[in-house]
Backbone as ProteinMPNN parsed JSONL, in Angstrom:
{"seq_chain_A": "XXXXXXXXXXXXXXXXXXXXXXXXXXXXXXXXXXXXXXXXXXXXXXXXXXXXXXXXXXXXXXXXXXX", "coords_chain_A": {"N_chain_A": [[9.156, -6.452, 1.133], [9.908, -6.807, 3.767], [10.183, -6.076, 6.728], [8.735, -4.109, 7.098], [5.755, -3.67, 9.084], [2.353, -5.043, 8.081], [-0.921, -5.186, 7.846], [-3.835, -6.275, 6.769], [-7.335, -5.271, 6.438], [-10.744, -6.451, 6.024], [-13.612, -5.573, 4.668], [-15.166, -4.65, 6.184], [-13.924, -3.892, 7.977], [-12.59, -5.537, 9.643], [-9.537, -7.413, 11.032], [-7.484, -9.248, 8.82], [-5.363, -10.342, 7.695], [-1.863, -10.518, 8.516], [1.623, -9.284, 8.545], [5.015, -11.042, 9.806], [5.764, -8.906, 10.697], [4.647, -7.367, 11.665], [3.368, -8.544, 13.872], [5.906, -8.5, 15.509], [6.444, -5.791, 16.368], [3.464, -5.369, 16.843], [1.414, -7.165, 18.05], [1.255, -11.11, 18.638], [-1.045, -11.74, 16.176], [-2.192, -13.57, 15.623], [-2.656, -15.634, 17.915], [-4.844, -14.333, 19.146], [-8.725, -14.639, 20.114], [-10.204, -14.594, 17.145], [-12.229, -12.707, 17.801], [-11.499, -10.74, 19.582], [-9.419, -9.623, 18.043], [-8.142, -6.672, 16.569], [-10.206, -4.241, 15.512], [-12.428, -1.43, 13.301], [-15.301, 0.382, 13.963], [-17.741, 0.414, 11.634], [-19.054, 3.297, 11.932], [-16.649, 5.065, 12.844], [-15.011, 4.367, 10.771], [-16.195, 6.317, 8.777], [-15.927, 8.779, 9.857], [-13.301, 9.271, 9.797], [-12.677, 9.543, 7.344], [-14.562, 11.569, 6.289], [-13.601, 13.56, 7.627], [-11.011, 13.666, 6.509], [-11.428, 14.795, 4.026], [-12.511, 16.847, 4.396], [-10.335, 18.207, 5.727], [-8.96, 18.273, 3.852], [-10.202, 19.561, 1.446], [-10.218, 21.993, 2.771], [-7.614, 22.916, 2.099], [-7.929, 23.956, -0.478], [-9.72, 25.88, -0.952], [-11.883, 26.019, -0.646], [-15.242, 27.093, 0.819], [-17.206, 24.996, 1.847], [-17.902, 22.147, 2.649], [-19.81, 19.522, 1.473], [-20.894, 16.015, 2.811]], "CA_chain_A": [[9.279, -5.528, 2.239], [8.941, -8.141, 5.013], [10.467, -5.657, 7.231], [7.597, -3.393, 7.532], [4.515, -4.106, 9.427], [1.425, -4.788, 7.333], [-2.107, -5.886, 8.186], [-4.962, -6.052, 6.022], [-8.642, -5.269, 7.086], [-11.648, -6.291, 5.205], [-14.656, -4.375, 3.782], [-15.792, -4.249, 7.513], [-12.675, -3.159, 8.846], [-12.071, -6.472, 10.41], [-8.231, -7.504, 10.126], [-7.605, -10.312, 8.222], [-4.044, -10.715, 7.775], [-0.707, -9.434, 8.78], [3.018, -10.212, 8.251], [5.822, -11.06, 10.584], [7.107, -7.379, 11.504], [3.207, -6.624, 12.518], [3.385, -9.484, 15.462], [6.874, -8.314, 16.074], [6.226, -4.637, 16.496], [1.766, -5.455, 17.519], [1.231, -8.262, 18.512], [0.558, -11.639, 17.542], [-2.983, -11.351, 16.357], [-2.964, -15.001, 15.467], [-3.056, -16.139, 19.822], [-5.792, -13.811, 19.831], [-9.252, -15.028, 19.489], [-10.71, -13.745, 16.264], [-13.401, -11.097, 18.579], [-10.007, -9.861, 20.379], [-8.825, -8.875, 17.316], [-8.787, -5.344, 16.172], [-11.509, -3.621, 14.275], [-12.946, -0.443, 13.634], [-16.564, 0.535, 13.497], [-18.312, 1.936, 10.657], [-19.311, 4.51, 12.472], [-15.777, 5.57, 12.899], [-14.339, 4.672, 9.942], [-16.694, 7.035, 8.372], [-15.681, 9.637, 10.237], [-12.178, 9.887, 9.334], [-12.968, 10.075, 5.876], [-15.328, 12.658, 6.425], [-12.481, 14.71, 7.966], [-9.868, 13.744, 5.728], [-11.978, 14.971, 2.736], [-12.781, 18.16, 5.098], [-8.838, 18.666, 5.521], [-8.662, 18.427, 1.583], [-11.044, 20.793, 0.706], [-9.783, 22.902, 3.174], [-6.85, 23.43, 1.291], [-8.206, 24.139, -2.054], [-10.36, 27.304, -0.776], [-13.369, 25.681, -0.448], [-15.847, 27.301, 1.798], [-17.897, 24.34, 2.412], [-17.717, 20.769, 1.916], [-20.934, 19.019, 2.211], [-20.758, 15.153, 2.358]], "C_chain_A": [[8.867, -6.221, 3.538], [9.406, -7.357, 6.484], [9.443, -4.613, 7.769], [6.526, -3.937, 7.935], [3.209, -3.618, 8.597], [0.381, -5.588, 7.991], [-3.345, -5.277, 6.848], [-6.002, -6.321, 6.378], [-9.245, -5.746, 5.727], [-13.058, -5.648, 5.05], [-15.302, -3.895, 5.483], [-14.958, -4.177, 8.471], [-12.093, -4.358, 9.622], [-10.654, -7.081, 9.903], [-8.786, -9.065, 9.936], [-6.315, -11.24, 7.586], [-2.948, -9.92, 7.707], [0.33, -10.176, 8.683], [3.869, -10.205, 9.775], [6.078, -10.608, 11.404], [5.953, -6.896, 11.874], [3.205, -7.312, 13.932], [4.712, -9.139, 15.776], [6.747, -6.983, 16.723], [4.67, -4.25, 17.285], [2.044, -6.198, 18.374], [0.802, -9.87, 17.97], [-1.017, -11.794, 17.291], [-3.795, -12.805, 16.022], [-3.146, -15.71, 16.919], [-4.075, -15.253, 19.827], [-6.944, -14.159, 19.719], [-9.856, -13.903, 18.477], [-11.759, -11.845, 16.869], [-12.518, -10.048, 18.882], [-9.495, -8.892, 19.568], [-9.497, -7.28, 16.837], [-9.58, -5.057, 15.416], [-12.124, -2.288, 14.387], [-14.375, -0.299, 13.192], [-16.921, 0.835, 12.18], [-18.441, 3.375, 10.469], [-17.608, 5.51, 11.934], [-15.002, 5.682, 11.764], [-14.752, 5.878, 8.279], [-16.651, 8.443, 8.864], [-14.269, 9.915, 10.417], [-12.073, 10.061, 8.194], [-13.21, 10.998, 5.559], [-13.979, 13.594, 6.748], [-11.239, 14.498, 7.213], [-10.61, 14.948, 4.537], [-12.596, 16.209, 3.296], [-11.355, 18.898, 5.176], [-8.771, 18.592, 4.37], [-8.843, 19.617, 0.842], [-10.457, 22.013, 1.285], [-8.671, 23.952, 2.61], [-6.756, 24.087, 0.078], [-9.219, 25.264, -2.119], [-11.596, 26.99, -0.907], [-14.46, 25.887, 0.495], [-16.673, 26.628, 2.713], [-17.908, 22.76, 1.922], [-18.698, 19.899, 2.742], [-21.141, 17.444, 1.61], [-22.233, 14.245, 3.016]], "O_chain_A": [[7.799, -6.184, 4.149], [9.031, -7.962, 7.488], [9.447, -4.365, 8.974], [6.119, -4.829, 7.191], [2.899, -2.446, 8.383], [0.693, -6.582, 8.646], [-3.516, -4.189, 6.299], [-6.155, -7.485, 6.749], [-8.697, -5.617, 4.633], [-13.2, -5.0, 6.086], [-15.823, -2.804, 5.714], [-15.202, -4.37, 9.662], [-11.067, -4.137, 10.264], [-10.458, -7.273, 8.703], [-9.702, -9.75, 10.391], [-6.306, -12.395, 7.163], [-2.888, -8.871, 7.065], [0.298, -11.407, 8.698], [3.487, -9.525, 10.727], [6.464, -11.023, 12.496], [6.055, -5.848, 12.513], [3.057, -6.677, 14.975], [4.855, -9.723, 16.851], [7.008, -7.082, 17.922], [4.514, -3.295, 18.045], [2.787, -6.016, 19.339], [0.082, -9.946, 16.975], [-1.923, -11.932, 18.112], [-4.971, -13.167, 16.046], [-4.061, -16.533, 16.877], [-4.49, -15.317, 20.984], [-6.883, -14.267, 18.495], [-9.999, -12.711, 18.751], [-11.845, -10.667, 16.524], [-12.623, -8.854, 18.603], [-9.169, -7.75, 19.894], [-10.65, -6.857, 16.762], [-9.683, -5.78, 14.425], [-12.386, -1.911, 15.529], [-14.703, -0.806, 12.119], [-16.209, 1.666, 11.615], [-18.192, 4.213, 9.602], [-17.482, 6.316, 11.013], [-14.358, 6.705, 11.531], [-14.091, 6.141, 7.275], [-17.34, 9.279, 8.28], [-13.983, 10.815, 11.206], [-11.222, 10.89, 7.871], [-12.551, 11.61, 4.718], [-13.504, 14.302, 5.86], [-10.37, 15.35, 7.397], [-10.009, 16.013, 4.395], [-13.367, 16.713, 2.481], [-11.225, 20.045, 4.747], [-8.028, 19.515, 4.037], [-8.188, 20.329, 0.081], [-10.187, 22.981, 0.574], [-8.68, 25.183, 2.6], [-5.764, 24.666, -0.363], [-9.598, 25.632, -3.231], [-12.399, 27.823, -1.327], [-14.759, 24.865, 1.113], [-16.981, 27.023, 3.838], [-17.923, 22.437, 0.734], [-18.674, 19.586, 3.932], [-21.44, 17.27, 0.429], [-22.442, 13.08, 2.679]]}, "name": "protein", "num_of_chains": 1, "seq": "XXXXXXXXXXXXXXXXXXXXXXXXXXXXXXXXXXXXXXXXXXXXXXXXXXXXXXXXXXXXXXXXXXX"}
């Protein structure tokens, strides 16, 4: 699927590699220096979880979902 843009983060959200159709469609992330590159906090990526898994429950009649 070399046509789709892919990147892969690691355990600390930092990317770590992407294909072709990601620098065609992003950017290239290899001219960037490593700091430049994207990343998401902890913080944050703990807080879309949290609300995914709040939209989940939501659905399933759950009055409270305590994480």
């Amino acid at each position: 699927m070399p046509a789709i843009p892919a990147m892969i983060s690691g355990r600390r959200q930092d990317l770590l590699a992407w294909n072709t159709a990601a620098i065609v469609v992003l950017t290239d992330f290899g001219a960037l220096p490593p700091a430049a590159r994207p990343h998401r906090s902890r913080s944050a990526v703990g807080r879309e979880v949290v609300t995914e898994h709040r939209q989940a429950a939501g659905g399933l009649g759950v009055g409270r979902l305590i994480l």
